[in-house]
C-alpha beads as a LAMMPS data file, in Angstrom:
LAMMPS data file: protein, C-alpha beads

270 atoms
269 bonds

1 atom types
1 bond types

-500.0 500.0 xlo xhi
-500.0 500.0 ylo yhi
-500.0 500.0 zlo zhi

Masses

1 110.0

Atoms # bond

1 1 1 346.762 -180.725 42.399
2 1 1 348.225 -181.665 45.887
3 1 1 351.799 -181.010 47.017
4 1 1 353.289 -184.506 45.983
5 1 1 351.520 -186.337 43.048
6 1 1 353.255 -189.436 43.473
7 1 1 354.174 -191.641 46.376
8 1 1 357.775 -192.305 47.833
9 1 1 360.030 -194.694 46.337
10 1 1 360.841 -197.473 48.977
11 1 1 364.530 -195.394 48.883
12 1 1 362.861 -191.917 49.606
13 1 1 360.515 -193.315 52.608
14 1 1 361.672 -192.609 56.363
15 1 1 362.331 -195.182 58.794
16 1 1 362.909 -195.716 62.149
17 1 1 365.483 -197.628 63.117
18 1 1 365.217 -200.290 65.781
19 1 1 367.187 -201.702 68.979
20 1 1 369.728 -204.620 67.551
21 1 1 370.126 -202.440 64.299
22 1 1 367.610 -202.936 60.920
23 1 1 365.239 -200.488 60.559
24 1 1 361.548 -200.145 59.965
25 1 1 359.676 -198.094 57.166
26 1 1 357.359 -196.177 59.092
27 1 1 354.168 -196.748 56.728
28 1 1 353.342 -200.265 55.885
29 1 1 350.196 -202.224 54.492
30 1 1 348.066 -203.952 57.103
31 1 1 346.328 -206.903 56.019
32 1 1 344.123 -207.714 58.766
33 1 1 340.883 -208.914 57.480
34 1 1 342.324 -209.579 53.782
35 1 1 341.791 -213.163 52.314
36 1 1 342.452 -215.022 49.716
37 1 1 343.303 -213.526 46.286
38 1 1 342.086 -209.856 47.749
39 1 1 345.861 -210.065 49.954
40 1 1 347.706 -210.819 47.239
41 1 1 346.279 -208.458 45.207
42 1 1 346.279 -205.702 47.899
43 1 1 350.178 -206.383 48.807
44 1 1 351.249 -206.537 44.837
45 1 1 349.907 -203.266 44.525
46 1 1 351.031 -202.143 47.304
47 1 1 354.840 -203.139 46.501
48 1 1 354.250 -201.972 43.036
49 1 1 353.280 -198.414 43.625
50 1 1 356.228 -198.530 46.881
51 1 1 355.557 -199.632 49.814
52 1 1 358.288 -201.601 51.813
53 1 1 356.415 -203.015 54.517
54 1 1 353.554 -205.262 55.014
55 1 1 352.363 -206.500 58.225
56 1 1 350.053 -209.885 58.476
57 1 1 350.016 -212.497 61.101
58 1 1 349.065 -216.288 61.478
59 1 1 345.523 -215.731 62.688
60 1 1 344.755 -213.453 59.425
61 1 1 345.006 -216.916 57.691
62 1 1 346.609 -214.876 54.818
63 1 1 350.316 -215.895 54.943
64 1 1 350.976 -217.845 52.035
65 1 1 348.942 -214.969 49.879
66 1 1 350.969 -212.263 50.953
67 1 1 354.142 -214.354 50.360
68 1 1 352.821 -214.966 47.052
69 1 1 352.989 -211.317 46.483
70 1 1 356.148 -210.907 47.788
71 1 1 357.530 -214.049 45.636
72 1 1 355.770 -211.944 42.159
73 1 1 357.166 -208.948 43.049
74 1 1 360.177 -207.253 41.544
75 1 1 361.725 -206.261 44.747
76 1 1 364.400 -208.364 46.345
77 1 1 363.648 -210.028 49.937
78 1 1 366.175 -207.191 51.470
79 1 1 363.887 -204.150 49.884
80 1 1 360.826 -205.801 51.732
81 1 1 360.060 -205.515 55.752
82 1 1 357.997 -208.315 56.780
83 1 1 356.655 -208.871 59.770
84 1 1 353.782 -211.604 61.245
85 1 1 352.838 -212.624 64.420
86 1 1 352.125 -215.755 66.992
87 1 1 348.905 -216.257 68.236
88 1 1 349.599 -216.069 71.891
89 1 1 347.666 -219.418 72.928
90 1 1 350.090 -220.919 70.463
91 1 1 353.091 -219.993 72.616
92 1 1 354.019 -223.991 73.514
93 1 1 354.317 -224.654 70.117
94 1 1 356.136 -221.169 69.275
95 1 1 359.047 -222.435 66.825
96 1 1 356.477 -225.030 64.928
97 1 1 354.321 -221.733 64.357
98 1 1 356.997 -220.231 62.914
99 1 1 358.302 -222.686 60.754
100 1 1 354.910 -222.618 59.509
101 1 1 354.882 -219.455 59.275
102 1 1 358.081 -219.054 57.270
103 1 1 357.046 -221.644 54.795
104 1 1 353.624 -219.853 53.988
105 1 1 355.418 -216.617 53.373
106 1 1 358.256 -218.690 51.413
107 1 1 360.220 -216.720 53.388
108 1 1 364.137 -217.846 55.248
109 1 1 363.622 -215.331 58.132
110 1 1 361.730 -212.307 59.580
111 1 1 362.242 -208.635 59.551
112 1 1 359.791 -208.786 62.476
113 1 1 357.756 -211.091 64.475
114 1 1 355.240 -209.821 67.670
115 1 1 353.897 -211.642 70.595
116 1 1 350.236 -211.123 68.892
117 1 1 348.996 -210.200 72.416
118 1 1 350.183 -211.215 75.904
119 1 1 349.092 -214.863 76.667
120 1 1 346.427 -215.760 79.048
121 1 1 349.040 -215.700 82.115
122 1 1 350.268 -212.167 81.438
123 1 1 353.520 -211.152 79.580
124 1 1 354.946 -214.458 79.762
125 1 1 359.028 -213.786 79.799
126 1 1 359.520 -217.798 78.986
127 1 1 357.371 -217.221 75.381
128 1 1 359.554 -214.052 75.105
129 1 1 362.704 -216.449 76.110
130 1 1 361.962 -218.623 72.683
131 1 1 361.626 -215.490 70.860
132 1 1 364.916 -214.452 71.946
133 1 1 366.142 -217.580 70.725
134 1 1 364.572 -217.287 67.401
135 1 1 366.549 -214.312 66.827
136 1 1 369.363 -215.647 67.862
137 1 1 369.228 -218.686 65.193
138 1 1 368.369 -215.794 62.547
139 1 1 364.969 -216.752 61.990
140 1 1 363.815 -212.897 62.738
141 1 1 366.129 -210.070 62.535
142 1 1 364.142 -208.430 64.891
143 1 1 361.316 -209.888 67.719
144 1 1 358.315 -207.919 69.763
145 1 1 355.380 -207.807 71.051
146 1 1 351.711 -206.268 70.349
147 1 1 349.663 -204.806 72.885
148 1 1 351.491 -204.905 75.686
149 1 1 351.709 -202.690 78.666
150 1 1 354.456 -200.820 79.629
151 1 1 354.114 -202.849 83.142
152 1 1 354.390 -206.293 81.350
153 1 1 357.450 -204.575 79.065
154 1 1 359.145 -204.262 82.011
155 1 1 358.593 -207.836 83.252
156 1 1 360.364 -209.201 80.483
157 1 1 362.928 -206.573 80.238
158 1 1 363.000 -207.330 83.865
159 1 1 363.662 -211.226 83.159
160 1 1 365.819 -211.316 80.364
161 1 1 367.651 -208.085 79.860
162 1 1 366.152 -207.571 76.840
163 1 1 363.725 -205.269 75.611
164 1 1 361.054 -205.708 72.425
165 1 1 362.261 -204.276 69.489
166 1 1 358.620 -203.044 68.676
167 1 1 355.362 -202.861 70.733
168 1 1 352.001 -202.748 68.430
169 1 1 349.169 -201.373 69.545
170 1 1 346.109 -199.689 68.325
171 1 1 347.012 -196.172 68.341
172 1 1 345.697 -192.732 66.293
173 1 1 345.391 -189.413 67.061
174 1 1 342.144 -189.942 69.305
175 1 1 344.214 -192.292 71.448
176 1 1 347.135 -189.549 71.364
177 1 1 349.053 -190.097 75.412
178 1 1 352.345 -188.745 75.570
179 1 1 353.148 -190.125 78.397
180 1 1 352.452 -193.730 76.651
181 1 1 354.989 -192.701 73.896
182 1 1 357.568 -191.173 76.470
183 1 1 357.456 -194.324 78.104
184 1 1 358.719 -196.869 75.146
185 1 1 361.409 -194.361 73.798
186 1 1 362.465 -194.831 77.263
187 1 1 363.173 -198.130 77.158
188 1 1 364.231 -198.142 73.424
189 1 1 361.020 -200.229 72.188
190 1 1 359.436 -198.404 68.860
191 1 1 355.742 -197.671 68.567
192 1 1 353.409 -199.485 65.962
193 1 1 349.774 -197.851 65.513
194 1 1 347.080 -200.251 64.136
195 1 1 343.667 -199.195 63.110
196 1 1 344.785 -195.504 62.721
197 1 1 341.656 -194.440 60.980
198 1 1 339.050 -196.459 62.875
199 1 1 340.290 -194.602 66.324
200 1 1 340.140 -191.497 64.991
201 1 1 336.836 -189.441 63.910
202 1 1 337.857 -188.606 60.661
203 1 1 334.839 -186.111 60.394
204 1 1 336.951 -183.924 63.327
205 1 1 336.239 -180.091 61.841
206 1 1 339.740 -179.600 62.988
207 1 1 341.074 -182.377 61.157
208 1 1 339.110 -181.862 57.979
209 1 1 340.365 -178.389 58.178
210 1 1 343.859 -179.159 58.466
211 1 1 343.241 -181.748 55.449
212 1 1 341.511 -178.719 53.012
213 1 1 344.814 -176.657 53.823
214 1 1 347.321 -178.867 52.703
215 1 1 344.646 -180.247 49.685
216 1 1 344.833 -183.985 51.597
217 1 1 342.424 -186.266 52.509
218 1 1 341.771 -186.736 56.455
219 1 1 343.334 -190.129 56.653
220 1 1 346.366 -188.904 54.771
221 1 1 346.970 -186.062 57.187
222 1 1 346.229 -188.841 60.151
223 1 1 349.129 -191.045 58.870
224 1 1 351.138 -187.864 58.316
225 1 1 350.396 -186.727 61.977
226 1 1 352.464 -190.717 62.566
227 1 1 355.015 -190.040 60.341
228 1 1 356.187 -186.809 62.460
229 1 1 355.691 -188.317 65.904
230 1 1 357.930 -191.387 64.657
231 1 1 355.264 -193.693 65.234
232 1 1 354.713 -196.426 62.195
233 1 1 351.524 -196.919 60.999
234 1 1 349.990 -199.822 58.953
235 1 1 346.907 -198.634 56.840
236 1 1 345.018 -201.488 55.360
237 1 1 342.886 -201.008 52.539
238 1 1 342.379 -203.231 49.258
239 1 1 341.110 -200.512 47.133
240 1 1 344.300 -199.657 44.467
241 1 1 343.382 -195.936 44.675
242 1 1 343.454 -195.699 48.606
243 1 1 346.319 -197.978 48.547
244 1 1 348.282 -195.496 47.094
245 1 1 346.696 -192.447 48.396
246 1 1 347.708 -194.029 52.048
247 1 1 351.811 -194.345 51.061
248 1 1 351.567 -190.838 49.627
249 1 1 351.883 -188.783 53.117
250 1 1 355.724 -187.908 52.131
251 1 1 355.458 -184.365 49.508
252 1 1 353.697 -182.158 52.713
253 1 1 354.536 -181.349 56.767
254 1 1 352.207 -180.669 59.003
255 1 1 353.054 -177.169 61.050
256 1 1 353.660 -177.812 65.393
257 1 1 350.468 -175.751 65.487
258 1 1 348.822 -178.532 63.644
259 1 1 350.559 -181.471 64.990
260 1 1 349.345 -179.625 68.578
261 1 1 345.527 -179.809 67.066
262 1 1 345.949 -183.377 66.428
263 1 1 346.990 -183.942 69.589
264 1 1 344.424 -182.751 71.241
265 1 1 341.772 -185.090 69.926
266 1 1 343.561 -187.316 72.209
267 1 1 342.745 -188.717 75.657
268 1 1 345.077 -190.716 77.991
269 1 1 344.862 -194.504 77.648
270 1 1 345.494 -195.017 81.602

Bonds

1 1 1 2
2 1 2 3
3 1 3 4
4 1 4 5
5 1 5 6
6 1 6 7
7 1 7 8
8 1 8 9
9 1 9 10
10 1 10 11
11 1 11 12
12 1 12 13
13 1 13 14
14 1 14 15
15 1 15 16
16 1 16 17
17 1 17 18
18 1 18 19
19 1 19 20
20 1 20 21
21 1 21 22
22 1 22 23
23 1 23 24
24 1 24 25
25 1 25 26
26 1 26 27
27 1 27 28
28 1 28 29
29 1 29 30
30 1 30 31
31 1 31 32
32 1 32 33
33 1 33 34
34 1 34 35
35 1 35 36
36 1 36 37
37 1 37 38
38 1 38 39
39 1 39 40
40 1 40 41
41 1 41 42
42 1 42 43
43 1 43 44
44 1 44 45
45 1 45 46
46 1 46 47
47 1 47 48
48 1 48 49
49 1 49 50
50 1 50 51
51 1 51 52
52 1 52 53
53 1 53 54
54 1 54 55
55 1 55 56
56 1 56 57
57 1 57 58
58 1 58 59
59 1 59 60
60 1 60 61
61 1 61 62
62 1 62 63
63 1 63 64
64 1 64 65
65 1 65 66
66 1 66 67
67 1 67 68
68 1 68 69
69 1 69 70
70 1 70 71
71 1 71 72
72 1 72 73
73 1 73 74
74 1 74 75
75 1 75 76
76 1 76 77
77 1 77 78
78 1 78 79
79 1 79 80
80 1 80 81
81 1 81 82
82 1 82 83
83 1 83 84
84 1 84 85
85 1 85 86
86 1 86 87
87 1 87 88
88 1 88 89
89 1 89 90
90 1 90 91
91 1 91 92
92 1 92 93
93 1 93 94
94 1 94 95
95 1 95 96
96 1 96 97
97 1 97 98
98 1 98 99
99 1 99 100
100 1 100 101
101 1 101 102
102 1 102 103
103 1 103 104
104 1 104 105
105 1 105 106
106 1 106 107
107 1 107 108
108 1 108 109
109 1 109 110
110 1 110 111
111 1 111 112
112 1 112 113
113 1 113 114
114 1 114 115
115 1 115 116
116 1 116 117
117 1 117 118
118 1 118 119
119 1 119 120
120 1 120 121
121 1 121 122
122 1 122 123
123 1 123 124
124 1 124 125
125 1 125 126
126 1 126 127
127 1 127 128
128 1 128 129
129 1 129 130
130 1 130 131
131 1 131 132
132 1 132 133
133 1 133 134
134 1 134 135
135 1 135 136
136 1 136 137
137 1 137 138
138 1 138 139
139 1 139 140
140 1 140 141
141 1 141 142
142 1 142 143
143 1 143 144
144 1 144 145
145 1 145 146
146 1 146 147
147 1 147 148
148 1 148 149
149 1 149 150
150 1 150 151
151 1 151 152
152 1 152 153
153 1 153 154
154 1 154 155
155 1 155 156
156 1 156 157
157 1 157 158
158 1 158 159
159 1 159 160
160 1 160 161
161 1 161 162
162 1 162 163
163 1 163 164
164 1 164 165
165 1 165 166
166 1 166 167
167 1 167 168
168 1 168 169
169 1 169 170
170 1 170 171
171 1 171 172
172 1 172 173
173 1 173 174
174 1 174 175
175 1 175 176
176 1 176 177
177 1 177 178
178 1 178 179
179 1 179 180
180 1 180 181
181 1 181 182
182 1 182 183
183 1 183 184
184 1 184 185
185 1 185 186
186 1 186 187
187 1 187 188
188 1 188 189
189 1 189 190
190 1 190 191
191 1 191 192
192 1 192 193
193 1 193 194
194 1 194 195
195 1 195 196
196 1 196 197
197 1 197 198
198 1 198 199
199 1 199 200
200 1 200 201
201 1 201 202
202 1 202 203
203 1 203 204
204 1 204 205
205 1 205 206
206 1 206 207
207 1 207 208
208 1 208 209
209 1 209 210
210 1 210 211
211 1 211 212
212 1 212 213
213 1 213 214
214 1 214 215
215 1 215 216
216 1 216 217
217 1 217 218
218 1 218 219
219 1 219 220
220 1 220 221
221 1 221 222
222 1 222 223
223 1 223 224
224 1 224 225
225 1 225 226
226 1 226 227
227 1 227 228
228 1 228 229
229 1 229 230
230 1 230 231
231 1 231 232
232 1 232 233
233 1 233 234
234 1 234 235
235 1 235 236
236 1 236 237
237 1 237 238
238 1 238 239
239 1 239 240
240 1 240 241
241 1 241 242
242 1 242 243
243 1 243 244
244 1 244 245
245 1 245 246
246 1 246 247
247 1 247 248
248 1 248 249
249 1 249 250
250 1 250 251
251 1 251 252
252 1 252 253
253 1 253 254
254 1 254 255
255 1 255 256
256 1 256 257
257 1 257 258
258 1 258 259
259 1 259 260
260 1 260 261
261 1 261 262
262 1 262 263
263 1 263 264
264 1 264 265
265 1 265 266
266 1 266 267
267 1 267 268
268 1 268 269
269 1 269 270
């Protein structure tokens, strides 16, 4: 039997909150890869055994299946954070995106919408301009970026006096850089980890010693090892069982010596 035998409720699940107020639930369901009926299966079950976040994005080509989800579900729209992303080559055509966007998801607004990478010209303060604006009219409560540099944060901080609410990147405890994490609490921007298993070597003796003490499975400890830096992860998976094996990271703490271990499968990212 492990610590906790059940996952969180979406009530009993920690969050982080985020600059402009709303805040973020730090494990979510990725859904990159995930088509067709497999994303709206994957998301129902996710909402269904508690998650409270679920991250897709217009290039997934999955929209209008995870909305579908979301529309089935038994949750209101307030008890769900949802957050997709523009293709950066699409940044001319930014609000038609999103309209799109919003209509695939049957959706009225965002919790969160990302700059899906910096466009071909760098960080591009007029795309980040429209999404300004898009907040503004209350189409997303919240706007960001993904994969951005701390350098190209700064140019559009820089520009319009406004920082990202969130900055995604690919990010486990093999890519662990403190000074990387330092550097967005500093300017108020939370960190989002994709791909938290697939930059990690889950078959780390450390880590699959720290996993037999606390009677977890490796990835579980590696989202846990997120949870207590504050960094929000989004697992994907569309098995039901790992589904809910991924949300339940909430009935065990990992010691500081531990968290140090973990840590130290890292290497700077430059």
């Amino acid at each position: 039997m492990t610590e906790a035998d059940t996952t969180a409720s979406g009530a009993d699940q920690p969050t982080v909150p985020l600059t402009g107020g709303g805040a973020m639930p730090l494990i979510g369901l990725g859904t990159w890869q995930v088509q067709g009926d497999d994303a709206r299966r994957a998301v129902a079950h996710a909402l269904e055994v508690g998650y409270r976040h679920v991250d897709t994005a217009t290039s997934y080509g999955n929209e209008e299946q995870v909305g579908a989800a979301i529309a089935g579900s038994a949750l209101s729209r307030e008890q769900v954070f949802v957050t997709t992303k523009l293709p950066p080559e699409r940044a001319d055509d930014a609000h038609e995106v999103l309209a799109q966007s919003l209509e695939a998801l049957d959706l009225d607004h965002l919790d969160l919408w990302l700059v899906h990478g910096p466009p071909p010209e760098g960080a591009s303060p007029a795309l980040w301009t429209r999404f300004l604006e898009a907040r503004s009219e209350g189409l997303a409560a919240a706007v960001g970026v993904s994969n951005y540099s701390l350098d190209q944060i700064d140019e559009l901080v820089s520009a319009t006096g406004q920082a990202p609410a969130v900055n995604q990147v690919k990010l486990g405890p093999a890519l662990w850089d403190p000074a990387l994490v330092t550097g967005h609490a500093e300017r108020g921007v939370v960190l989002e980890g994709y791909s938290p298993f697939k930059t990690t070597d889950m078959d780390d003796a450390g880590l699959v010693a720290i996993a037999r003490a606390h009677e977890r499975t490796p990835g579980q400890v590696v989202l846990r090892w997120h949870v207590q830096h504050g960094v929000v992860a989004i697992p994907k998976s569309v098995h039901e069982d790992r589904i809910a094996e991924n949300l339940d990271v909430f009935g065990f703490a990992l010691s500081d010596e531990e968290m140090t271990t973990l840590d130290g499968l890292g290497r700077p990212t430059g």
